[in-house]
One Martini backbone bead per residue (centre of mass of N, CA, C, O) as a GRO file, in nm:
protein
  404
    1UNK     BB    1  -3.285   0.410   1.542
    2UNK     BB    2  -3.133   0.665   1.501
    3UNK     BB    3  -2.831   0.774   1.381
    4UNK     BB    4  -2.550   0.944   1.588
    5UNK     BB    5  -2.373   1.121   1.653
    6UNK     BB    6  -2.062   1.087   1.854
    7UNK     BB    7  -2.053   1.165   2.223
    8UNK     BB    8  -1.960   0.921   2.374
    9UNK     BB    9  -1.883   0.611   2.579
   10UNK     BB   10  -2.147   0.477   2.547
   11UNK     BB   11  -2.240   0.512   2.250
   12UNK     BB   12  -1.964   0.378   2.118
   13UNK     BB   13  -2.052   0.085   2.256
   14UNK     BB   14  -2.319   0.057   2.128
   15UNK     BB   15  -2.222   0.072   1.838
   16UNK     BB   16  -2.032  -0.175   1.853
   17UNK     BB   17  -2.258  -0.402   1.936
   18UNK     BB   18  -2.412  -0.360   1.676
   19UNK     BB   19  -2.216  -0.429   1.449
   20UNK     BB   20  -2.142  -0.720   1.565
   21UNK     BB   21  -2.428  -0.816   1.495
   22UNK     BB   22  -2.447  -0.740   1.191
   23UNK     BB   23  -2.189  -0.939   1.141
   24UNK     BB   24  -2.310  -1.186   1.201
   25UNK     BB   25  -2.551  -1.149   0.953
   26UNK     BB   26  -2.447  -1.087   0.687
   27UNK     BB   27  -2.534  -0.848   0.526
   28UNK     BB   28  -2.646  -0.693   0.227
   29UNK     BB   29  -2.570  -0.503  -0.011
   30UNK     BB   30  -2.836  -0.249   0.029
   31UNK     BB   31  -2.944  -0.340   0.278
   32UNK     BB   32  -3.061  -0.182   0.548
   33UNK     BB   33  -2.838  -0.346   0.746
   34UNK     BB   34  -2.570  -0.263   0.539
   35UNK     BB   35  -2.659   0.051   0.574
   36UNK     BB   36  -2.612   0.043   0.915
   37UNK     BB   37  -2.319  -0.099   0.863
   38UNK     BB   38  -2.190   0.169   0.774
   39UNK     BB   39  -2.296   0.408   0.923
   40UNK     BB   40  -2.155   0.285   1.214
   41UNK     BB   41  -1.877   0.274   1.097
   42UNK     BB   42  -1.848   0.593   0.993
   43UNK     BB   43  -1.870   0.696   1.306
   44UNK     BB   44  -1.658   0.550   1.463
   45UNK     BB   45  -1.425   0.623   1.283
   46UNK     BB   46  -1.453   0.954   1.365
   47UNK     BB   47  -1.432   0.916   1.671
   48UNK     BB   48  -1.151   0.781   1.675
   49UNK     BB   49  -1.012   1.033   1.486
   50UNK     BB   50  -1.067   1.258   1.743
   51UNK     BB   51  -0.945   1.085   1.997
   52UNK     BB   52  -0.716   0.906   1.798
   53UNK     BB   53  -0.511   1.071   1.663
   54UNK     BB   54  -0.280   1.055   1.367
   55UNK     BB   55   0.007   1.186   1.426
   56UNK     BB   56   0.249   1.350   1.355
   57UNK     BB   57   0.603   1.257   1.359
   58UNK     BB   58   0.885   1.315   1.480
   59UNK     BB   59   1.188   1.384   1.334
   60UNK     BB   60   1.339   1.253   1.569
   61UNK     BB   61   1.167   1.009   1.663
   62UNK     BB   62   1.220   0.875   1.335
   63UNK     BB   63   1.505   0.821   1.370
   64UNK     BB   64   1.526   0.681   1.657
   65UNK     BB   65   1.358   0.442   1.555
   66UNK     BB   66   1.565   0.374   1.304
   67UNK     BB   67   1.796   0.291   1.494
   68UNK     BB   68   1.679   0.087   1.646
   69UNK     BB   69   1.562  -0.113   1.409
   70UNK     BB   70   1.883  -0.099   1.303
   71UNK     BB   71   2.108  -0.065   1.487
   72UNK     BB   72   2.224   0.227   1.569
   73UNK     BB   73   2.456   0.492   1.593
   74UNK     BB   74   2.543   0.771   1.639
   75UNK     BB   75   2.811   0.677   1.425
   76UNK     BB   76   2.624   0.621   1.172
   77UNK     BB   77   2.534   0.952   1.093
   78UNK     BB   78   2.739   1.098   0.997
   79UNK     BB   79   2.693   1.069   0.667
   80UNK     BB   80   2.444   1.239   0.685
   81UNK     BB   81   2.564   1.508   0.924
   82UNK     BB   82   2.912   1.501   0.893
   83UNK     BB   83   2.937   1.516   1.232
   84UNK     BB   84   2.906   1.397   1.540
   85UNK     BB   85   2.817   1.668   1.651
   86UNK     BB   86   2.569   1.709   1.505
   87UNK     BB   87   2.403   1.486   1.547
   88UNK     BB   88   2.375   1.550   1.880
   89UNK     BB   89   2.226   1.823   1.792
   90UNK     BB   90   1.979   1.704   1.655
   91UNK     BB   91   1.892   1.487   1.902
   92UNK     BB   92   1.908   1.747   2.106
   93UNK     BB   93   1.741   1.958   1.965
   94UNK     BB   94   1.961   2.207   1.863
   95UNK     BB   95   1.910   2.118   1.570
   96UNK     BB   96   1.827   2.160   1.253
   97UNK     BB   97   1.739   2.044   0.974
   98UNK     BB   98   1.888   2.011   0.652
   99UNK     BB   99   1.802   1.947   0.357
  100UNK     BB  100   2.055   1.754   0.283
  101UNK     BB  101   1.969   1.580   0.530
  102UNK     BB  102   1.698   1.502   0.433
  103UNK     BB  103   1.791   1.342   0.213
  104UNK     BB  104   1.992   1.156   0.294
  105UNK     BB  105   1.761   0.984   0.501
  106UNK     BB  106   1.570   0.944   0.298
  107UNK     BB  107   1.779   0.768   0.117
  108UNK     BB  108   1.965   0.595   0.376
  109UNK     BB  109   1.646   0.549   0.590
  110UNK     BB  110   1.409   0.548   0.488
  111UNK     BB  111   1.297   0.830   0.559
  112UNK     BB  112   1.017   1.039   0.503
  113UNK     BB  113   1.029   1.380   0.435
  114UNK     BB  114   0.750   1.457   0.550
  115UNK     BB  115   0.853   1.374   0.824
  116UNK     BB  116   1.131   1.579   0.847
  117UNK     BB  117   0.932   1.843   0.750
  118UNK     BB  118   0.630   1.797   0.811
  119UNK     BB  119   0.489   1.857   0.512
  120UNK     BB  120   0.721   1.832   0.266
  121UNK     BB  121   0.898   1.781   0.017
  122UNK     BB  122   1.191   1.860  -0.146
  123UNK     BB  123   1.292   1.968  -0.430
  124UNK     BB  124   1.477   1.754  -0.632
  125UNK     BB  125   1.655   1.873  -0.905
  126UNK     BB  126   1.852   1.577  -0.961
  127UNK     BB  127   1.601   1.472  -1.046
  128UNK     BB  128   1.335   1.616  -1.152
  129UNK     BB  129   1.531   1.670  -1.385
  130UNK     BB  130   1.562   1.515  -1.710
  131UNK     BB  131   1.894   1.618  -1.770
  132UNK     BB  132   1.991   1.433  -1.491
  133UNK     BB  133   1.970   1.202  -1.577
  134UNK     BB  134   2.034   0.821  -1.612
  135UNK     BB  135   1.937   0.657  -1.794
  136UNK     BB  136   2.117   0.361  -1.809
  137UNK     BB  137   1.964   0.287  -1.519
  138UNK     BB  138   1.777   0.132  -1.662
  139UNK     BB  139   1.677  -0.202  -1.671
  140UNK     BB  140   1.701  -0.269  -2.020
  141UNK     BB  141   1.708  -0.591  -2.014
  142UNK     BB  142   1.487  -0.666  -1.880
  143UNK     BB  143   1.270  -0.486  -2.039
  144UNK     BB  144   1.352  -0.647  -2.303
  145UNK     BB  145   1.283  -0.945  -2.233
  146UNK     BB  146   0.961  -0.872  -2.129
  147UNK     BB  147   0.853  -0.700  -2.369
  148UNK     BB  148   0.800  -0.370  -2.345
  149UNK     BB  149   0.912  -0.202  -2.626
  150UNK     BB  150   0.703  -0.266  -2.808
  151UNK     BB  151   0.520   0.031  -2.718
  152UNK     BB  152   0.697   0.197  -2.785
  153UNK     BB  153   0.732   0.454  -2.988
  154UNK     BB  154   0.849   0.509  -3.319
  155UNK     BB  155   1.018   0.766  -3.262
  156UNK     BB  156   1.216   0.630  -3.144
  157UNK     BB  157   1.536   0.532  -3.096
  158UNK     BB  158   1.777   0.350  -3.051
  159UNK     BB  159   1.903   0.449  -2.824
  160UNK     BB  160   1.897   0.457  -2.492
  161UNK     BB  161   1.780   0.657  -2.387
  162UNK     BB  162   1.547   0.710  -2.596
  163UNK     BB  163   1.400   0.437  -2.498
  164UNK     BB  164   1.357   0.509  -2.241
  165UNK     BB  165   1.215   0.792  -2.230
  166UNK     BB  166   0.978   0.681  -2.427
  167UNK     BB  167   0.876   0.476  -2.214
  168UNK     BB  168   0.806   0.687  -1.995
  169UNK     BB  169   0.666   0.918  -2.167
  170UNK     BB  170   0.415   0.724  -2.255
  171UNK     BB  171   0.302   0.690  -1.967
  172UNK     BB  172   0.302   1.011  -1.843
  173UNK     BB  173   0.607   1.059  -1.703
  174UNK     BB  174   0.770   1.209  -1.449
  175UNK     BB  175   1.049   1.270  -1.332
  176UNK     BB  176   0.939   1.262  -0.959
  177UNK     BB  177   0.607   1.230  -0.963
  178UNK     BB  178   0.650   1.051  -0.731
  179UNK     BB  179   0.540   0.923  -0.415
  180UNK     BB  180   0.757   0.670  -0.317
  181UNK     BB  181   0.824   0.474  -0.111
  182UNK     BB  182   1.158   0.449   0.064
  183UNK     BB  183   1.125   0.172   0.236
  184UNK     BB  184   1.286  -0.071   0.085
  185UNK     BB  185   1.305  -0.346   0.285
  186UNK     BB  186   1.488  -0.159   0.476
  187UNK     BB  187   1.668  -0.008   0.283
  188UNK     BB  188   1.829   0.138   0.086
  189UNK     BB  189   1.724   0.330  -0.221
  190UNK     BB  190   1.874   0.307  -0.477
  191UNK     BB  191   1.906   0.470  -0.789
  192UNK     BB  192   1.816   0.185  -0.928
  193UNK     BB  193   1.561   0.133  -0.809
  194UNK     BB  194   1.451   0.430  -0.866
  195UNK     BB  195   1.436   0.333  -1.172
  196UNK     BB  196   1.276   0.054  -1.156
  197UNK     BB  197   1.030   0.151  -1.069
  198UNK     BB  198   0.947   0.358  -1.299
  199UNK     BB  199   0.929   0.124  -1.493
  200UNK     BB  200   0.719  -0.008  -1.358
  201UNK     BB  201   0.512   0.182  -1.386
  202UNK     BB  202   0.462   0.199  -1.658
  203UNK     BB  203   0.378  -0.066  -1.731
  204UNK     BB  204   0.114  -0.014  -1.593
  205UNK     BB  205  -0.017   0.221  -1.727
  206UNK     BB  206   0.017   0.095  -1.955
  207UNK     BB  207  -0.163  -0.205  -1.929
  208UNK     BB  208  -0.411  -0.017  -1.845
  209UNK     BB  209  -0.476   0.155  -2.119
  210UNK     BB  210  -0.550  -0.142  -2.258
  211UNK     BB  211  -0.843  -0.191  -2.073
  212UNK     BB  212  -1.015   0.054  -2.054
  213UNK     BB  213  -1.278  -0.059  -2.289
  214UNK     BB  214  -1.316  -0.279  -1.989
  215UNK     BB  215  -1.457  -0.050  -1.796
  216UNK     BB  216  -1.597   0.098  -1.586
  217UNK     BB  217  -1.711   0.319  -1.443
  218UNK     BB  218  -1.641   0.580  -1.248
  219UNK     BB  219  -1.736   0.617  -0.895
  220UNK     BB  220  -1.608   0.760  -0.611
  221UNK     BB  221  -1.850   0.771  -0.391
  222UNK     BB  222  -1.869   0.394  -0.387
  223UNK     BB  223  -1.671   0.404  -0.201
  224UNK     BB  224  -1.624   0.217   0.100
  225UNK     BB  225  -1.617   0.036   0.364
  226UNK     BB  226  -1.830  -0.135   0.217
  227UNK     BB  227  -1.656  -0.189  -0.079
  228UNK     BB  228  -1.407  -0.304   0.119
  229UNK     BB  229  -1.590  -0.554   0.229
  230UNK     BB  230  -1.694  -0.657  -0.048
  231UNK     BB  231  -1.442  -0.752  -0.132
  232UNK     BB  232  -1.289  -0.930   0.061
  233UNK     BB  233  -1.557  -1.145   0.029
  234UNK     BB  234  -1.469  -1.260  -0.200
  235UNK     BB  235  -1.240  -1.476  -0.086
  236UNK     BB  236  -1.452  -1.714  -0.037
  237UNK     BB  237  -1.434  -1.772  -0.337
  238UNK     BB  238  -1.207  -2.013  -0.475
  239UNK     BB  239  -1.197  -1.729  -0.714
  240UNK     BB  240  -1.147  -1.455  -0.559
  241UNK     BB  241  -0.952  -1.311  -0.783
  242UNK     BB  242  -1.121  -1.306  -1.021
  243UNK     BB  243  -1.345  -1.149  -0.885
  244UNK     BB  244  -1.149  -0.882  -0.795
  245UNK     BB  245  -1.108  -0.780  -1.068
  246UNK     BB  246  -1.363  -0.775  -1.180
  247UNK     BB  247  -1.511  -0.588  -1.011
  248UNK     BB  248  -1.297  -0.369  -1.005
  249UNK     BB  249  -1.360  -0.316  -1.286
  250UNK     BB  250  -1.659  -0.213  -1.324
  251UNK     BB  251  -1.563   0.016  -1.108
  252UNK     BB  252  -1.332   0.178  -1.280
  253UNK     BB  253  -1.040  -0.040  -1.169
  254UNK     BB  254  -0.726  -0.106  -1.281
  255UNK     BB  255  -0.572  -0.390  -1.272
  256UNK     BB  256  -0.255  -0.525  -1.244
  257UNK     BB  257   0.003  -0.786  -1.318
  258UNK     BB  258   0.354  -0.701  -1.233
  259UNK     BB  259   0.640  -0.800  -1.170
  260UNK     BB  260   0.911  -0.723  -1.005
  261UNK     BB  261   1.238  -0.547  -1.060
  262UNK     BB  262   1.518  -0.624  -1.000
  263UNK     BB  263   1.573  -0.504  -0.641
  264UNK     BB  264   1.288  -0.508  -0.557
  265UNK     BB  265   1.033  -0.424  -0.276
  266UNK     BB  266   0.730  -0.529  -0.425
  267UNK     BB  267   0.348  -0.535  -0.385
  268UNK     BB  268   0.216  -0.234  -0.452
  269UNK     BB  269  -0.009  -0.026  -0.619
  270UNK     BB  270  -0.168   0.368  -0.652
  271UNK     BB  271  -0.330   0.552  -0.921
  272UNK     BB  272  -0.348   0.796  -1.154
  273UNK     BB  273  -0.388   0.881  -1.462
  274UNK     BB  274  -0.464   1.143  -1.623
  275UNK     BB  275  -0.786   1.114  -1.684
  276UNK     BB  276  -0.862   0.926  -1.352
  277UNK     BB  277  -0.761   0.614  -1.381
  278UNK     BB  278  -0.769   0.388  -1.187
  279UNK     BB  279  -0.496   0.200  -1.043
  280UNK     BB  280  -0.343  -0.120  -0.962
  281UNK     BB  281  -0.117  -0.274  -0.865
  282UNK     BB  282   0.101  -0.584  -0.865
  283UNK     BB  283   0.318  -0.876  -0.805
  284UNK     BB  284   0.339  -1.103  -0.657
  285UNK     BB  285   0.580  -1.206  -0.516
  286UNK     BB  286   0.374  -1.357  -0.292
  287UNK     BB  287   0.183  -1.634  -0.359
  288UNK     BB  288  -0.028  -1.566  -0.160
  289UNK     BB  289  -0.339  -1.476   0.013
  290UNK     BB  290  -0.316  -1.281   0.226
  291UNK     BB  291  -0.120  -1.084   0.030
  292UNK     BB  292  -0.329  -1.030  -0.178
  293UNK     BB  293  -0.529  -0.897  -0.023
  294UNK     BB  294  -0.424  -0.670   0.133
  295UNK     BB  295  -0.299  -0.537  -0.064
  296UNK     BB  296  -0.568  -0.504  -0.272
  297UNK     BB  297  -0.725  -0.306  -0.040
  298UNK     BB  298  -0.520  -0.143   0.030
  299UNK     BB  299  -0.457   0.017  -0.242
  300UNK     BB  300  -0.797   0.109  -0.265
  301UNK     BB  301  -0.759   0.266   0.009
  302UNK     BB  302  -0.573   0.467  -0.150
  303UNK     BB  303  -0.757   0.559  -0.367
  304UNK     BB  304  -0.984   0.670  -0.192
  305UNK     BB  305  -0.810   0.869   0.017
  306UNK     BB  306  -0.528   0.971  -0.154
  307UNK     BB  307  -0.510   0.941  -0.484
  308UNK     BB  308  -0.412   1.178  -0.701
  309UNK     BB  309  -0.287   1.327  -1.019
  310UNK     BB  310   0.054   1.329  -0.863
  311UNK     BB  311   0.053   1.039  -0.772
  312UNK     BB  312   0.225   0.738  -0.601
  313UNK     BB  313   0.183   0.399  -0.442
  314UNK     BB  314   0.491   0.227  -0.364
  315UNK     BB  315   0.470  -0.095  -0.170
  316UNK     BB  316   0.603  -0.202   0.104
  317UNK     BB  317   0.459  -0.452   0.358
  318UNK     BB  318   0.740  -0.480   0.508
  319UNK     BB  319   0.767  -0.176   0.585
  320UNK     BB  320   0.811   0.054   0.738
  321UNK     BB  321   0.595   0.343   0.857
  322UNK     BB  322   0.518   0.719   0.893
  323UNK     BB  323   0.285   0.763   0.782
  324UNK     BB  324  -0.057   0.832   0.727
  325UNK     BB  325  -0.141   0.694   0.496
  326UNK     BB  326  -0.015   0.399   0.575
  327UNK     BB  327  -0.173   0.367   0.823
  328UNK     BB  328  -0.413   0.392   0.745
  329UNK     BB  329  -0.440   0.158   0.483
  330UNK     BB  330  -0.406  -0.037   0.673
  331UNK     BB  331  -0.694  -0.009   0.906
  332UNK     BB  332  -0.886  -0.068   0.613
  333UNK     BB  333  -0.814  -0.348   0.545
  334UNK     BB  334  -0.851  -0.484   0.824
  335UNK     BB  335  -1.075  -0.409   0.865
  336UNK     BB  336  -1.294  -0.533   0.593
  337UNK     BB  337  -1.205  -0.826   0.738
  338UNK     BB  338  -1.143  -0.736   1.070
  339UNK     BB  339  -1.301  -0.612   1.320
  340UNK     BB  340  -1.195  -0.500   1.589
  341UNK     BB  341  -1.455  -0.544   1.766
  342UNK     BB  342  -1.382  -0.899   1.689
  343UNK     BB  343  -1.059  -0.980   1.739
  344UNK     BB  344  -1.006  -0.984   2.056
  345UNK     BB  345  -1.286  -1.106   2.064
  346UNK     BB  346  -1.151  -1.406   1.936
  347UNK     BB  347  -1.062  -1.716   1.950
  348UNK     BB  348  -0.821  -1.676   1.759
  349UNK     BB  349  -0.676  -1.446   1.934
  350UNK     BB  350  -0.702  -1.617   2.201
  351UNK     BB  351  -0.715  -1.910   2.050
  352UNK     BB  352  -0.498  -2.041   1.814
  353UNK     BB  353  -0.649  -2.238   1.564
  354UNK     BB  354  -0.766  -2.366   1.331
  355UNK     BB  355  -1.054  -2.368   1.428
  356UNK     BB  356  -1.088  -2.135   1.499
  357UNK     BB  357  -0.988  -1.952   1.239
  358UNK     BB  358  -1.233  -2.102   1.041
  359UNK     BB  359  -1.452  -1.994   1.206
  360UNK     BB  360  -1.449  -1.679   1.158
  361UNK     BB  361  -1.425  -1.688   0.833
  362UNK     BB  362  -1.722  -1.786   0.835
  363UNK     BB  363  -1.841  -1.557   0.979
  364UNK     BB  364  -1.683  -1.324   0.781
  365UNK     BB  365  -1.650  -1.463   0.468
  366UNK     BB  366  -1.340  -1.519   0.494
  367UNK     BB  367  -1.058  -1.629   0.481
  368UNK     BB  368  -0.809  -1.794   0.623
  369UNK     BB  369  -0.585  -1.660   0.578
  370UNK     BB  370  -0.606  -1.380   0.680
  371UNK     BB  371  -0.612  -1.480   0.973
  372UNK     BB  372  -0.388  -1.571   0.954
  373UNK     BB  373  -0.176  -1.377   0.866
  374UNK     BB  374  -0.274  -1.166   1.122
  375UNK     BB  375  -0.127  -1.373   1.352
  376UNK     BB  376   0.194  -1.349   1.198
  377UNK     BB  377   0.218  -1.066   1.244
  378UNK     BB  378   0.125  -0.982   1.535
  379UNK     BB  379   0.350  -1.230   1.616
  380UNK     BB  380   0.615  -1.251   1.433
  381UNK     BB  381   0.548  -1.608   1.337
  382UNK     BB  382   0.597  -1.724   0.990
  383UNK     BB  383   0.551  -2.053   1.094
  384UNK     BB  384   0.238  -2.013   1.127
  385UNK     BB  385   0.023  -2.136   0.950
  386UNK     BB  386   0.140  -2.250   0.672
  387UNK     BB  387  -0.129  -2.399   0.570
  388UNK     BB  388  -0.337  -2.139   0.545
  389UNK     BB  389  -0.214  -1.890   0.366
  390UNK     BB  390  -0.195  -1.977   0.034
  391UNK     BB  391   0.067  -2.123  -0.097
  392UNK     BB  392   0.044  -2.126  -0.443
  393UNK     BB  393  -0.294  -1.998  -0.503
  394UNK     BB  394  -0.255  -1.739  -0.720
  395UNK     BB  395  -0.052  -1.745  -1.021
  396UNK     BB  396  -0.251  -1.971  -1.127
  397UNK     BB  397  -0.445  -1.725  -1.232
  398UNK     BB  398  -0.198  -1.562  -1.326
  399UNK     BB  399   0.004  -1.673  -1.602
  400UNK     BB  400   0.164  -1.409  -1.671
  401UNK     BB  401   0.346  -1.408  -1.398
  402UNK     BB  402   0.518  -1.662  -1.417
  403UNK     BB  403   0.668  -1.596  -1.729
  404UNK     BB  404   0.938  -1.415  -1.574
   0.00000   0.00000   0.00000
């Protein structure tokens, strides 16, 4: 039976089942059965995202969540808003948010000013402005024991600014053209860590220009569900961390492993050179493979769907967060590792225990950490299944993350 877009709930529960039933079977990628649970898989995608779109958020609902998330009351806004009395009005929609306001919060409450004007960030002319710069903010000390300015162009000069300057500017950013999580630990993002993110994109991109000779075509078409899933299915062998780096280089995606620096609370980056060569950058902060896997499908799927060619996606994931290109990059991730209509009806979630966990994961070919990893986030208990997680089995694949 040939698959036809969607438009019942009768019609949407049977391609649920057949869907079920394709991935107990395990197609080969590009076989009839998995180009048809490919076909499947984006059929029910789209039908859902027209049944239950992910509504863009109010403004007032996206502070008073964070209000509550992080147990502030009315008078800790002050500061952002001036006096109780503004409070009182922005939060009972009597007063509209000003500029102002809005920088306050996105950078006092990292909540994404896209999400407080509803459409784009207001152009800080404070950062982006590259004479306003505070060179001196950068890390320069890290930077340099890290053995970065090595690459920095021979144009440079001694001074402090200038080192800084060629460093960042060698890797073909502006200050402020990054479009990056402001919700860093769930902390305010002071300047300063602001300046340390800057640096290491630089690093990820000059690391990345490095491979670039040993990189396959890149042919954005090749993206998709399947891609997501044939990715993820690495993580079942042994060596899985670096045949997924190998893959991805294939596929014309550049991977960097480069730790984060002091100050930052960070798992990884998505974005695209100069050029249009995409690169994924990871930091393993968390040594374990759950973090890993995740992160870096995470990642590919901002790749996919999100990164043009002037932003960049720098992602803490444990950090709450209001954006919806964040939303949608966490549920193709999810999917691609344990689709849906298997993870609620699966005795892993149902009753957890290394049995069944260790069941599912032969079932869908991928490893048990991610099972439990995934076990850990939705009940909040990440005392569970430490065993299982596989603490301490990444970074002994990437030596060089080690050594910082």
């Amino acid at each position: 039976m040939d698959a036809k877009v969607i438009r019942t709930e009768e019609q949407y529960l049977t391609y649920l089942r057949e869907v079920q039933e394709l991935m107990a079977r395990q197609p080969s990628a590009g076989s009839a059965e998995g180009d048809r649970l490919e076909l499947l898989t984006v059929l029910i995608e789209a039908y859902e995202n027209s049944k239950f779109p992910i509504e863009a958020p109010d403004p007032v609902d996206a502070i008073l969540f964070r209000m509550q998330e992080k147990g502030l009351k009315q008078a800790d806004l002050v500061p952002y808003f001036g006096t109780r009395s503004r409070v009182s009005e922005v939060l009972g929609r009597k007063r509209p948010l000003t500029v102002q306001m809005i920088r306050a919060l996105s950078i006092g409450l990292g909540i994404s000013a896209e999400t407080l004007v509803g459409l784009s960030a207001p152009e800080d002319h404070a950062t982006s402005d590259k004479t306003n710069v505070d060179w001196s903010k950068f890390p320069l000390k890290e930077i340099a024991r890290r053995g970065w300015l090595s690459d920095v162009s021979a144009k440079a000069k001694t001074g402090v600014e200038e080192l800084v300057k060629g460093f960042i500017e060698d890797a073909g950013l502006q200050f402020g053209a990054a479009a990056f999580r402001r919700s860093i630990g769930g902390e305010a993002a002071s300047p300063t860590t602001r300046y340390a993110l800057y640096a290491w994109l630089a690093r990820v991109i000059q690391q990345a220009r490095a491979m670039k000779p040993r990189l396959g075509p890149f042919e954005p078409e090749k993206l998709s569900a399947g891609f997501l899933r044939e990715l993820a299915q690495l993580s079942w062998s042994e060596r899985g961390p670096l045949l997924a780096v190998e893959f991805l280089e294939r596929h014309g995606i550049a991977v960097v492993i480069e730790p984060h620096l002091k100050g930052t609370q960070l798992d990884g980056a998505a974005l695209k050179d100069a050029d249009g060569t995409p690169i994924v950058g990871l930091t393993l902060r968390y040594d374990r493979l759950d973090n890993f896997w995740f992160t870096l499908v995470h990642e590919v799927a901002h790749v996919w769907k999100h990164v043009g060619s002037d932003e960049a996606f720098l992602d803490d994931l444990d950090a709450s967060s209001e954006d919806r290109r964040e939303a949608e990059a966490n549920r193709l991730a999810r999917e691609a590792f344990i689709p849906r209509v298997m993870w609620r009806r699966s005795e892993a979630y149902l009753s957890p225990s290394r049995e069944t966990i260790e069941k599912l994961a032969r079932e869908l070919r991928i490893h048990p950490a991610i099972v439990a990893g995934r076990l850990r986030k939705e009940s909040g208990n990440y005392t569970a299944f430490a065993d299982l997680v596989g603490q301490q089995q990444v970074r002994s694949f990437f030596p060089s993350s080690s050594e910082v």
